[in-house]
N, C-alpha and C positions, 0 to 999 in steps of 0.2 A: 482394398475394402475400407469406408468409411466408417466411422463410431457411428452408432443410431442412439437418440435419447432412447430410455424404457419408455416413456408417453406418462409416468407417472409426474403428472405438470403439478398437481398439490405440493407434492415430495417437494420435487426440486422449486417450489418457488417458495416454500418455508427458510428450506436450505439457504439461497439467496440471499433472504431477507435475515437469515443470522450472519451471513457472510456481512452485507450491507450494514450489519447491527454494531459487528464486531470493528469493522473501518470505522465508522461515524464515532464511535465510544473510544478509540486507541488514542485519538489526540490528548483527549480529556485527562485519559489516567495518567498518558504521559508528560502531561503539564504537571498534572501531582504530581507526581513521582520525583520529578526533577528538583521539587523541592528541597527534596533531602540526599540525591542519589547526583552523581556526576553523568554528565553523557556517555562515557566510555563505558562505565563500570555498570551501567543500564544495557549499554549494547550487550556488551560482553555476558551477563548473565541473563537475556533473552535468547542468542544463540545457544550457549550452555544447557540450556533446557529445552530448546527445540533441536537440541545434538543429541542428547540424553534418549530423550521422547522416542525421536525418530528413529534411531539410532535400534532403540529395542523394537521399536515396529516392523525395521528391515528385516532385524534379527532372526523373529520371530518367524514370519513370512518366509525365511530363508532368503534374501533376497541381494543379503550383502558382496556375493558372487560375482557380480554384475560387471565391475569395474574392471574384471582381468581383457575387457576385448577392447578394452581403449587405448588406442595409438597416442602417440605423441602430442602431435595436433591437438587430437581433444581434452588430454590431459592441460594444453596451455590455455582453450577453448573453457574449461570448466574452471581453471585462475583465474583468468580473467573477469566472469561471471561472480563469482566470489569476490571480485574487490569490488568489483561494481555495486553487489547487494551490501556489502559490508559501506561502504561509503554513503550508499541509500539512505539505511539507517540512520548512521550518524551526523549525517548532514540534516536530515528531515528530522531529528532529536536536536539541532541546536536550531534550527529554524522555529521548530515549536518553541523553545525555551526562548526566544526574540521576539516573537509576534505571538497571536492567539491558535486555540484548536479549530475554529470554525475558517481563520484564513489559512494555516496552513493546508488543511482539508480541500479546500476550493483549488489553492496552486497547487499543487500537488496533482489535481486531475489534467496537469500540461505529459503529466509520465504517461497513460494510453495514449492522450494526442501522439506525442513523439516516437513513440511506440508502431504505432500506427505512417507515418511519415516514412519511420525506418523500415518498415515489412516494405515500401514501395519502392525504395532507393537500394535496400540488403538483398531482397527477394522478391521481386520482382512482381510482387502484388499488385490487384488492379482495384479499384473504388467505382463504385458508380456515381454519379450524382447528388445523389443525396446525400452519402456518404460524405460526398465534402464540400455538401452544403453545410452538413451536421459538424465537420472540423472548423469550416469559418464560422459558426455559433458557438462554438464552444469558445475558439481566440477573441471572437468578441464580447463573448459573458467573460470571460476572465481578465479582460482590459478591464469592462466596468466594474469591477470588484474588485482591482489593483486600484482605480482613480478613485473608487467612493471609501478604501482603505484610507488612500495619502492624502483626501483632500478633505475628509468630515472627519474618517474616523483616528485610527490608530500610527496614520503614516508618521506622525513630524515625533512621535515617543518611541519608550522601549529597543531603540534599534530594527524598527517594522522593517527598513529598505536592507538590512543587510538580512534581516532574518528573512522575508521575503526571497531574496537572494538564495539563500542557502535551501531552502524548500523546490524556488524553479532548478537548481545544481543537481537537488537530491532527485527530480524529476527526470533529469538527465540522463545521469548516469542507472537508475533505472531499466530505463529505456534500453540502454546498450544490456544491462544485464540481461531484460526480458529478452532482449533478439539472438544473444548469446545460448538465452536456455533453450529458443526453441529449435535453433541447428543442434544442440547437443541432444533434443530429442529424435532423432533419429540411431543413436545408441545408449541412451539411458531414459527411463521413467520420472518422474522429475520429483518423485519421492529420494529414489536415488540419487539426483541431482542435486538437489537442496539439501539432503544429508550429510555430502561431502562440503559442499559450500558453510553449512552450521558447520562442522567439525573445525574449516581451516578458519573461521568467522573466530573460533574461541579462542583457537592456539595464537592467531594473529593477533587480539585485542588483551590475550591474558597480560603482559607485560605490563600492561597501561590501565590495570583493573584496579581496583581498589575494596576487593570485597569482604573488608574486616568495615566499612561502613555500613553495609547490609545488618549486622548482624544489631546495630543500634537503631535502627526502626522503629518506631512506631507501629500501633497496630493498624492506623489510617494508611500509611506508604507500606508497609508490609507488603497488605491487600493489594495497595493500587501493583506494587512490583509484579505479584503474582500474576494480578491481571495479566498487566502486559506482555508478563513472557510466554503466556499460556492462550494468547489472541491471536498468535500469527497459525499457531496451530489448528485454532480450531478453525478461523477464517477460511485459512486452504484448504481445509481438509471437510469444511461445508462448501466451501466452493466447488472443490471435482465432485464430490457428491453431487450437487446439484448440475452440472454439468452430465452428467452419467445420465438424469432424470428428464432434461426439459433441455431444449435449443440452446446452444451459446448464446443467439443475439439476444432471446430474450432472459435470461441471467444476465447478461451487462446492464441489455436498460433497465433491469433491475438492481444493480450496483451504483449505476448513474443518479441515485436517489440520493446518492452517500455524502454529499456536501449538505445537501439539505438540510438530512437527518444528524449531522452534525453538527450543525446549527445551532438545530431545533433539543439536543441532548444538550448543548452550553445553557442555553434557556431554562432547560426545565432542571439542569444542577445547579445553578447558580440559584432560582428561583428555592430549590429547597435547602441547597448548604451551602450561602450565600459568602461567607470567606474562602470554598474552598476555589472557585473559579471563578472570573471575574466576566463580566457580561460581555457577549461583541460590543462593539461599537460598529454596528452595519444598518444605515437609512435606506431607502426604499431603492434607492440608485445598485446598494450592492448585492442586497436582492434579486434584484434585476437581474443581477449580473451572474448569481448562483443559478437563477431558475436558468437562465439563456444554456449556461453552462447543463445542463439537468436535460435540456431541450436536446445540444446538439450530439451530445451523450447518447441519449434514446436515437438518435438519429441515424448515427454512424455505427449503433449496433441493428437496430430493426431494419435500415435499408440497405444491407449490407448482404443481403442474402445472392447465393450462389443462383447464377441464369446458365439454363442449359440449352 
């Protein structure tokens, strides 16, 4: 038996758009944040709190149970998933801190590409046409937004080509995470999935924390920290919402907006708290290159529909 949206498309396209709100704004805080706060010890108390969080939601739900029917295999299955999201993270946390929020935002949309790539070669998925029309628009938006980086804007400063780097890596390894969770969803929920992956996310990174720096904060990085450890939660957890409510494809290409609007948040923060984030540097070329990307996005989620 298939999931059916409820048909309540308002619901779930609000949903979305806080889903889309909360991606386009994480770079931002995480550029502040970084200021004061080291990559590690950022990871590590975002997991912390989204182990905390969820941890009491399973609780509550009764739902902690779950894990006694998992064989061996998927216990290495769900390790493996966990190093991969745990490297996510801090790969696309030091790639932010090299380059900007609006480009790492843009490469970072190579993780559904690859994502998408891997369902075809892991599991045996099929794409129609459009679909990978919409994949060569998206590789070609995201060429032209690497060459209007390295050749106008940001490429020859800052470390742009290694932090670049570590954003397409962090997109990577992603990718295998994402393919990881959804074989393990055929015996876990992926609230329970993600729960255990946050828990071994904290034990793993506590070593390497440093969280007697937190505690000397500012009220400006306080806020931004909060923010961010309190974004992935609510991201996901407006995303299946909105999933429950309105079609998958059209929830992505409404996701697919999320470079954009990243953007266009650098824009309008910098334009009102002008030291706290420093403007793109993106001419019409890398524009381009974001809408193309925006385009094949919409693309390969809208013509992607099931033919019976």
């Amino acid at each position: 038996m298939l999931h059916q949206a409820s048909g309540r498309w308002r619901l779930g396209l609000v949903l979305a758009l806080v889903t889309a709100a909360c991606w386009a704004t994480l770079p931002i805080a995480l550029k502040v944040t970084l200021e004061a706060v080291d990559p590690l010890t950022l990871t590590w108390f975002r997991f912390l709190v989204a182990a905390v969080l969820m941890g009491a939601w399973l609780g509550a739900r009764r739902q902690l149970g779950a894990y006694r029917r998992l064989d061996r295999r998927r216990w290495l299955l769900l390790a493996l998933a966990a190093t991969m999201l745990v490297g996510n993270y801090v790969l696309y946390l030091l790639g932010v801190q090299l380059t900007t929020p609006g480009n790492a935002q843009v490469l970072i949309q190579l993780a559904p590409l690859l994502m998408a790539l891997g369902g075809i070669v892991v599991f045996g998925e099929r794409f129609a046409r459009g679909q990978w029309a919409g994949l060569a628009i998206i590789a070609a938006g995201l060429a032209l937004f690497f060459a209007d980086q390295w050749r106008g804007g940001d490429g020859g400063t800052h470390g742009y080509l290694l932090g670049s780097g570590l954003v397409v890596l962090a997109a990577v390894v992603w990718a295998v995470y994402a393919l990881a969770q959804k074989q393990l969803l055929l015996a876990l929920d992926s609230p329970a999935i993600l729960w255990v992956i946050y828990v071994a996310a904290t034990l793993v990174l506590w070593p390497f924390a440093r969280p007697s720096t937190l505690a000397a904060l500012d009220a400006n990085h306080a806020l931004m920290l909060g923010y961010c450890a309190l974004n992935t939660l609510v991201a996901y957890g407006a995303f299946a919402e909105a999933l429950a409510h309105w079609q998958a494809s059209r929830v992505s290409a409404v996701l697919a907006t999320t470079p954009l609007l990243c953007l266009a948040s650098v824009a309008a923060v910098h334009a009102l708290w002008p030291t706290q984030v420093a403007p793109e540097a993106v001419t019409w070329i890398g524009y381009a290159g974001a809408i193309f990307v925006v385009i094949g996005s919409g693309m390969s989620s809208l013509l992607g529909q099931d033919r019976v």
